[in-house]
N, C-alpha and C positions, 0 to 999 in steps of 0.2 A: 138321430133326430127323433123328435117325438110325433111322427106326423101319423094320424092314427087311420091308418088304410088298411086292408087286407095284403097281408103279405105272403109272396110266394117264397117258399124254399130259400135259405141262402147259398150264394154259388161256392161250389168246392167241387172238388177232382169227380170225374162222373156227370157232370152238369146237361151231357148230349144225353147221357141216361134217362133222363129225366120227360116226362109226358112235353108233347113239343105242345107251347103257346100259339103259335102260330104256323099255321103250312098253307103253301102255294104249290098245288101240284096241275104243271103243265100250261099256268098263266099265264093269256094274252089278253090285250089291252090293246084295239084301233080307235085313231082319233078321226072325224070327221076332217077332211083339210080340202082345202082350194082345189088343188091341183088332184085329191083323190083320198081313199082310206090312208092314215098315215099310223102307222104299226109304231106304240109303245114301248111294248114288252111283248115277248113271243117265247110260248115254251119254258117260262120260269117255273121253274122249281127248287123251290126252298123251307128248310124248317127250322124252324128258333125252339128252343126248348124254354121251357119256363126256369126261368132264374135268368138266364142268358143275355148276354150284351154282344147280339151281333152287325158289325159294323162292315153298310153299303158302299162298296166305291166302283168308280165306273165313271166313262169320257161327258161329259156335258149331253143333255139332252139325250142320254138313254133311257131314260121312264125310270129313273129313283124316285122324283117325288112321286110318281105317278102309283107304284108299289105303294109308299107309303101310304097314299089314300084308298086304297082297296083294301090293307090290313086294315084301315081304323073304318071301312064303311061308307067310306065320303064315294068312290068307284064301285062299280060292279066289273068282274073281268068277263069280257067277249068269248073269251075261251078257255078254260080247263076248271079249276076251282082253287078258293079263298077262304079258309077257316081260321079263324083266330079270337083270343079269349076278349074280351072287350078292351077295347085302344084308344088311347089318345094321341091326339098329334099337336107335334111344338113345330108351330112352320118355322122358316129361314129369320123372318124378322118379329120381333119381339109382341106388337101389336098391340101395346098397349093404351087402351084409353086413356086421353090427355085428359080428359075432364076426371078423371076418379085417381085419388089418390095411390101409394105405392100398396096401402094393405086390401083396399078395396079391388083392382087390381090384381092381386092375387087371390083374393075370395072369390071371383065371377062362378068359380065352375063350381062354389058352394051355394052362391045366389041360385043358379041354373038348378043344382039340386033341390030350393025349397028353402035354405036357411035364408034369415030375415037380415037384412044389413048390418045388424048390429053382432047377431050370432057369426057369419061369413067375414067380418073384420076382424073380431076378434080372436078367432080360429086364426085365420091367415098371421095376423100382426105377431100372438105370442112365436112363430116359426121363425121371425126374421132374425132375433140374436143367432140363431143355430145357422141360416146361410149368410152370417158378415152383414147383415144390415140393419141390427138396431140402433132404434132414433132415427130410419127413415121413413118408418111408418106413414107420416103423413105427405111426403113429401111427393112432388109431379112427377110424371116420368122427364119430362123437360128439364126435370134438375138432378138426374140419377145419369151414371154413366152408364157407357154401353154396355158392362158386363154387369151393372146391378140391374139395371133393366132384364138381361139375359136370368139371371137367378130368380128374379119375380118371375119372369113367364116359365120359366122351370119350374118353378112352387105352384100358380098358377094350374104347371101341366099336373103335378104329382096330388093334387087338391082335388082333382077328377075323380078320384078315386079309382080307375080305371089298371087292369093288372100288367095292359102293356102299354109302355110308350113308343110313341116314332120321333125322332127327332131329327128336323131337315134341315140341315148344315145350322147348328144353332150358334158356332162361334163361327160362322165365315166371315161374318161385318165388322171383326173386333181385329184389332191390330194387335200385333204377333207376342207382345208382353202381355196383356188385356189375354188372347188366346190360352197361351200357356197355362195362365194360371185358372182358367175356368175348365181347361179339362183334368187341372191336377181337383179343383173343388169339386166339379163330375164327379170323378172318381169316386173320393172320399164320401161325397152324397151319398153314392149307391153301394158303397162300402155297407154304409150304416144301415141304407134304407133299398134293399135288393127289388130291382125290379127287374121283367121282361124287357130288353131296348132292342128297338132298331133304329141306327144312328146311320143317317145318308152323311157321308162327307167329300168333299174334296179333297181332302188333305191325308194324303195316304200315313204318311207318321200320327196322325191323330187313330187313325183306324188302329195300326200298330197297338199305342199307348194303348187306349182304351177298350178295345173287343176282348172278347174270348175266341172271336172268331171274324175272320173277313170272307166279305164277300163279295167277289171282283163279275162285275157288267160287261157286257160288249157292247160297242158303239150300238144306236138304235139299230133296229130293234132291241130292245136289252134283253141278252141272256145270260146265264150263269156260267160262267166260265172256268170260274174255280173258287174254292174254298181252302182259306188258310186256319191250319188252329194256332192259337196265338198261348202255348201253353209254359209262359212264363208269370211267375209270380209278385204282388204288385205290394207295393206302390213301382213299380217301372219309371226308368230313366231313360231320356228322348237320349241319349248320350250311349249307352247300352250296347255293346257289340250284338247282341241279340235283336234287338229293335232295330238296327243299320240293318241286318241282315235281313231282317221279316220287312222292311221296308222297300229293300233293294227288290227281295224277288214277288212284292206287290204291282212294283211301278214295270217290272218286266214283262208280268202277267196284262198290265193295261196297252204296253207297248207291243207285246206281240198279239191283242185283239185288236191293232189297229192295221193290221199288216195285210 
């Protein structure tokens, strides 16, 4: 892709080598609640190295999203510390303004920088043949499916300019054909175009497909439980005796922090 950002390192063999993007050493996270302090994250510790695509999993409501807004800023953690190179975050839903077309849309975060409608349109819109959607330039989000909607707020994120991304279950809303094919276009995106991720999901075979690395939650308070390297070569197949196996001993590792 021609998207002209600062780019980190491409990933290859060595990639933990590499100066970490991001680290969380000994992070907690308490929320004000009804009934008293209610603990997010306790004691996390973790390190993404620059180039890296490490992927979050872990039971409903153990503070994933919650991580991810302390790496991009949006949190301060209560306890230990949060270092990380500048972040952007792609939330769960796409959130795109119905009043501004598809290329306007994806220019916001060059508007927010300073460029004028006209420069941030036209920036955004040449990118669309390279993610599958020229000729939808002008068109609403109310007439884009979910998974082009998903590509705009992907572009959208990568437009930030920013060296890492978070992205909080970005295909959970897409039905299972729709899914597929936007982690195999993921992939390929960041093939071309390497960046820092941290990708929350549910869907422990997406973590599989797509990480260099997992990383498994325990029920709240969320802490690190374990770390998988994911050190097979890609384009990767959900089909994959490899991928069944790194999937099996994910959903293991979730099922015995529930015990």
């Amino acid at each position: 892709m021609g998207i002209e950002l600062e780019r980190p390192p491409s990933p290859a063999a060595g990639v933990r080598a590499r100066r970490p993007a991001v680290e969380l050493e000994r992070a907690g996270r308490v929320y004000a609640g009804e009934r008293g302090p209610l603990a997010a994250l306790e004691e996390l510790t973790l390190s993404v190295a620059d180039g890296e695509l490490v992927a979050v999993v872990g039971p409903s409501g153990c503070g994933k999203t919650t991580l991810l807004e302390l790496i991009c800023g949006l949190q301060q953690p209560d306890s230990g510390r949060v270092v990380a190179s500048p972040a952007a975050l792609m939330p769960q839903h796409d959130l795109l303004l119905p009043w501004l077309d598809a290329a306007e849309n994806a220019g916001i975060a060059l508007r927010i920088a300073g460029a004028s409608r006209a420069q941030a349109r036209r920036r955004a819109g040449a990118l669309f043949g390279e993610l599958g959607l020229e000729g939808f330039q002008r068109s609403r989000p109310g007439e884009l499916s979910g998974g082009m909607r998903q590509r705009i707020a992907f572009l959208r994120t990568l437009l930030s300019g920013k060296r890492v991304l978070c992205l909080d279950e970005p295909f959970g809303a897409l039905d299972a054909i729709t899914r597929a094919e936007m982690q195999e276009w993921l992939a390929g995106v960041l093939a071309a175009e390497p960046r820092t991720v941290v990708l929350v999901t549910h869907d422990v075979e997406e973590a599989v497909l797509l990480g260099d690395r997992v990383a498994v939650l325990s029920p709240r308070p969320g802490r690190l439980i374990a770390e998988l390297e994911v050190a097979l070569p890609r384009p990767r197949r959900r089909t994959d005796p490899e991928i069944q196996a790194l999937r099996e001993l994910v959903l293991e590792q979730l099922a015995g922090a529930r015990r």
